[in-house]
N, C-alpha and C positions, 0 to 999 in steps of 0.2 A: 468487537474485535474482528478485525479480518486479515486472514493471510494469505502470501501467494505464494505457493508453493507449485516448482517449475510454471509458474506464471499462471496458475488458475488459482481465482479465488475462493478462499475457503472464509466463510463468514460464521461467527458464534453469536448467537443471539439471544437473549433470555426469552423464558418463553412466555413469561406474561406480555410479551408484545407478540405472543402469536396473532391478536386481532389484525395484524397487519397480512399476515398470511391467509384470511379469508379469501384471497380469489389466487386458487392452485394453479388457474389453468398455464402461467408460463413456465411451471416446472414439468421436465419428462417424465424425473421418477420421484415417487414420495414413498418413502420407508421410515416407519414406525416401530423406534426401536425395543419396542416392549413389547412387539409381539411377533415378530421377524426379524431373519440373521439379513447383516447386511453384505451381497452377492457382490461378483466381480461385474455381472451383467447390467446392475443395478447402476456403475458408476458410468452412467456416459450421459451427456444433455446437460439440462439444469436439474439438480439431486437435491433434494427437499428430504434430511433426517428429521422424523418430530421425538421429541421423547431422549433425545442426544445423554446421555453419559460417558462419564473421561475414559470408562475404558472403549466404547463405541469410540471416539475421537481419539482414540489412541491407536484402532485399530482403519481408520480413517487415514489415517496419517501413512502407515505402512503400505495403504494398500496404493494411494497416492506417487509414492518414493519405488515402492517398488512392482509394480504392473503397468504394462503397457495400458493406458486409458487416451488413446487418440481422441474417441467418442465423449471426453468429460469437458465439459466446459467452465461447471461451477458448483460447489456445493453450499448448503445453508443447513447447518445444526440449528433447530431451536434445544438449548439445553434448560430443564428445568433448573439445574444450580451451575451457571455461566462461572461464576469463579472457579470451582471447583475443575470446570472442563480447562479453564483460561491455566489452572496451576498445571496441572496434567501436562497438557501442550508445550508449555516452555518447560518445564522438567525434561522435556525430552531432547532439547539443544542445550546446548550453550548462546547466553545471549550476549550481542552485541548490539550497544546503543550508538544512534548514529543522529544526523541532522539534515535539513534539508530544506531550502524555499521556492517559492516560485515569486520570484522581480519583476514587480510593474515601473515602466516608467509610459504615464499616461496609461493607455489604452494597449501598450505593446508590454506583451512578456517574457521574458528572456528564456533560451531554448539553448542547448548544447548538442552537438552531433559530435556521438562517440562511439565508437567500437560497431559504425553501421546503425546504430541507432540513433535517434531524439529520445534524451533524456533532461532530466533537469541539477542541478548543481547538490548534493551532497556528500555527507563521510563521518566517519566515525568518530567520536568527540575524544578530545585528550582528558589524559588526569584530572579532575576537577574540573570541569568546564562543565558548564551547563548547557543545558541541548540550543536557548536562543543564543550563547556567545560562542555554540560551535557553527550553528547554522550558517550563523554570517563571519564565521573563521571563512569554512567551507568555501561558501560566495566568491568571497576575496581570492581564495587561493583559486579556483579555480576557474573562474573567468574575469578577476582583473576589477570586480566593479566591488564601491561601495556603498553599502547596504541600511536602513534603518528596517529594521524587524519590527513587523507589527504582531497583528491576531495568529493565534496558532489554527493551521487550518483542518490539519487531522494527523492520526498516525495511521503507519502501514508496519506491517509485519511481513517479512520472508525469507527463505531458505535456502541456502546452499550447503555447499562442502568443499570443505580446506583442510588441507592434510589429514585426512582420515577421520575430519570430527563435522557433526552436523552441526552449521550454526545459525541462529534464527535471528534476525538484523530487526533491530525496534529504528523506525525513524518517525521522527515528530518534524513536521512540515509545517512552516509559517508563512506568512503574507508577507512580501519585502517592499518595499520601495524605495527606485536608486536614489544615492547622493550624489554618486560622483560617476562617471565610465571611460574618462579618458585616459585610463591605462588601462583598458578593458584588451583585452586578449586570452586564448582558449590555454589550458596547461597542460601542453605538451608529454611533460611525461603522465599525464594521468590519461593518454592517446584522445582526450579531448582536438576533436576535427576543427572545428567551426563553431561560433555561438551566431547567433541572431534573434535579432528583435521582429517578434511577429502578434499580429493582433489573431483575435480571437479565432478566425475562420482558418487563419493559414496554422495556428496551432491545433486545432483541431486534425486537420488534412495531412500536418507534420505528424504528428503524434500516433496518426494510422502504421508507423512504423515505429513503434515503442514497447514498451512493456505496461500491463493489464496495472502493475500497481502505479505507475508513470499517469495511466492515462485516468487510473480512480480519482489520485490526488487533483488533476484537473478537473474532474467533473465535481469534487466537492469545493473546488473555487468558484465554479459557476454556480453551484448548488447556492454558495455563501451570496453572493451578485443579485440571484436573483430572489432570494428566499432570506435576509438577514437575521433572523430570528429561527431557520430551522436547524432542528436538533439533530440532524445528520452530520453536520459540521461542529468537528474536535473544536469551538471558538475559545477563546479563554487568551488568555496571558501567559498561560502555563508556560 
């Protein structure tokens, strides 16, 4: 699971895949939560908790929302019981489920410029919809193209607040591929600027002006591209 919260990621990991955390050296701080309190001084760099519990992640959370942390750029719980931390953590919002793709046609993927940023096409699914017939609602309403929804590429989790309530945004993100784009245009009241078709290098270059969870779900498209079989990538039908 990973979340972004004010746009740094917060990753939950089990920790029988600590093996992967054998080489520390790209994290600043590592704290072990079974035998040290975790400091304000602690959160800045890449922050490595081992030994993670929901109330550690709960008090993770607060200190995230509420402390100035300029210096933090990413956190990684390994939690020994991951579900337990995963129930914890959405206990604490209200959740909203949402949808979302990224559209190849060829070699070009489809890009949105909204509110000053490069983002990519989604929104929160209606009554009974299922998250691939909201994803490619979403598409459609929002820039005009239609869509055949393939692999699911991963989900993202993040947070904000709306009238006085914290709420924690579930999107699951798929592989699209256009059918149609000539009624392709950006929707205006969702203050959608501009879309464009760009390949791989100019999305990359785009996307240096986006949001952290914008730019994950791209990197686990390439991840998919170049690695078909790795288990980084949500792949599935789901």
């Amino acid at each position: 699971m990973i979340v972004f919260i004010d746009d740094r990621p917060i990753r939950l990991v089990h920790a029988k895949k600590a093996t992967q955390f054998d080489n520390l050296t790209h994290y600043d701080q590592i704290v072990d939560a079974r035998l040290e309190i975790l400091k304000d001084e602690s959160l800045r760099g890449h922050l490595l908790i081992l030994n993670a519990t929901p109330t550690m992640l709960e008090k993770v959370v607060y200190l995230v929302q509420n402390v100035s942390l300029t210096d933090l750029q990413s956190i990684t719980l390994l939690c020994p019981d991951k579900e337990a931390c995963e129930a914890r953590f959405t206990g604490l919002f209200k959740v909203v489920k949402a949808a979302g793709g990224v559209v190849f046609n060829g070699d070009k993927m489809l890009l949105m410029f909204r509110r000053k940023v490069w983002d990519l096409p989604k929104g929160k699914l209606d009554g009974g919809e299922t998250s691939r017939e909201g994803a490619a609602r979403e598409v459609e309403e929002e820039t005009g193209c239609k869509v055949a929804v393939e692999d699911k590429i991963c989900t993202t989790w993040h947070t904000y607040a709306m009238n006085g309530s914290r709420i924690l945004k579930r999107t699951k993100w798929y592989r699209m591929r256009l059918l149609d784009d000539s009624k392709m245009a950006p929707q205006e009241d969702e203050d959608i600027e501009k879309l464009a078709w760009l390949d791989r290098k100019e999305a990359q270059l785009a996307l240096t002006n986006s949001f952290s969870s914008i730019r994950y779900v791209m990197e686990q498209v390439y991840t998919a591209q170049t690695n078909p079989h790795s288990d980084r990538i949500g792949a599935g039908r789901e």
